[in-house]
C-alpha positions, 0 to 999 in steps of 0.5 A, a space after each residue: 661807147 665804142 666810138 667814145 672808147 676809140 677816141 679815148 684811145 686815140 687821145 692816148 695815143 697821142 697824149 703818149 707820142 707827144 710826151 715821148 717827144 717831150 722827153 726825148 726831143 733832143 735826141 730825136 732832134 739831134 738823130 734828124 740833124 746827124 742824118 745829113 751831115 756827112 763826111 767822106 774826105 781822105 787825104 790826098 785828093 785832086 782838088 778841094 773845093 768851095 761851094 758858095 754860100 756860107 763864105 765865113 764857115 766853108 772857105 775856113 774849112 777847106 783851107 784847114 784841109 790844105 793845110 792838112 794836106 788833103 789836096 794840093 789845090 783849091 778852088 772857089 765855084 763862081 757864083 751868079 751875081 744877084 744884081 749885077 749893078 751892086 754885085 762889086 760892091 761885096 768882095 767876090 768869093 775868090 777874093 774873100 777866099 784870099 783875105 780867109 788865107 792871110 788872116 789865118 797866115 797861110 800861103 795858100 792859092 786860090 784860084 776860080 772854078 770857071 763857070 760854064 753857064 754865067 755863074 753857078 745858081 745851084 750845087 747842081 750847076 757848081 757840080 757841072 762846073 768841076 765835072 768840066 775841070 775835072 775832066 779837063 785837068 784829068 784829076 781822080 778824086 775832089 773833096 767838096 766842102 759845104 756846110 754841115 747841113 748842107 754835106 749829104 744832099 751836096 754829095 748826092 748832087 755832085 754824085 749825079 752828075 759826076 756818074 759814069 765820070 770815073 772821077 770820085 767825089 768825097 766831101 766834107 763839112 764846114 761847123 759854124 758857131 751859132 747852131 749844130 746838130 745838138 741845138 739848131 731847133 733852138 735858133 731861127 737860123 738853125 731851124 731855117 737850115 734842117 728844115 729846108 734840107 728836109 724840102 730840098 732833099 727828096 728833090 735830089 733823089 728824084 731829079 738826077 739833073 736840075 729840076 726846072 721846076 726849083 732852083 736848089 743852093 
């Protein structure tokens, strides 16, 4: 009886823990989601600058923070071409940086951020990357723009490797139009994004440079 009683229990339990998720998914959801985004970005900054990636999401984003005022400059990282032999086939992201600006009628300069290994393969290679011009153009503060999914695992990276620099690094988070906070666990990219952050994340709180074990976006 005893052994059945705890079963019981158990079945209670859960019957219970599974029905609260029911109720209250989205609020459980949307907590999870929120405890990634981040943004810390203050007006007058050094520099903005572009991760790679999501191209149609960030690079609107940081313009939209020039155009406010937050830094005078801008730059795009230089990311590691996939397969060399196709790699000017697609745009390279300063270019598409530039099209972004003259489709949103904005007299903006781009320039590259120089890659100091070949092209960055990870937030963590983009993160040494502006250290170097950092140091080199002696600027105080950058703002980094990335995906809102994507904001407080970056912020921790750039923070890692900028330590003891004595320059600041704030970021901000570029929306997109087919998931958020409030919704991704109901469209595969959605679910794709947060759930890869829950993977990724620890990683970056363990490691203060990049694991050779991984590679990290």
């Amino acid at each position: 009886m005893k052994v059945v009683a705890k079963l019981l229990w158990l079945f209670g339990g859960f019957a219970l823990l599974l029905g609260l998720i029911l109720i209250l998914h989205k609020q459980i959801f949307s907590a999870y989601a929120n405890f990634f985004h981040l943004h810390t970005a203050q007006k007058g900054a050094d520099a903005l600058i572009c991760l790679s990636g999501n191209r149609e999401t960030r690079n609107p984003e940081t313009l939209r923070l020039w155009h406010q005022g937050y830094a005078p400059l801008l730059f795009v990282t230089e990311e590691k071409p996939k397969n060399k032999r196709f790699a000017g086939i697609e745009l390279s992201h300063l270019d598409f940086a530039n099209e972004i600006a003259n489709r949103m009628k904005l007299q903006a300069e781009w320039k590259r951020l120089p890659s100091t290994t070949g092209g960055a393969t990870s937030t963590f290679d983009e993160a040494q990357d502006s250290l170097a011009m950092a140091k080199k153009m002696q600027w105080k503060r950058i703002i980094i723009v990335t995906d809102e999914f994507h904001t407080r695992r970056a912020l921790l990276g750039f923070e890692r490797v900028f330590q003891d620099s004595g320059i600041e690094v704030q970021v901000a988070g570029a929306a997109n139009e087919i998931f958020d906070s409030g919704n991704w666990w109901k469209s595969d990219l959605g679910i794709l994004a947060y759930l890869n952050e829950a993977i990724k994340y620890p990683v970056y709180l363990i490691w203060r440079q990049e694991p050779t074990l991984v590679r990290n976006d």
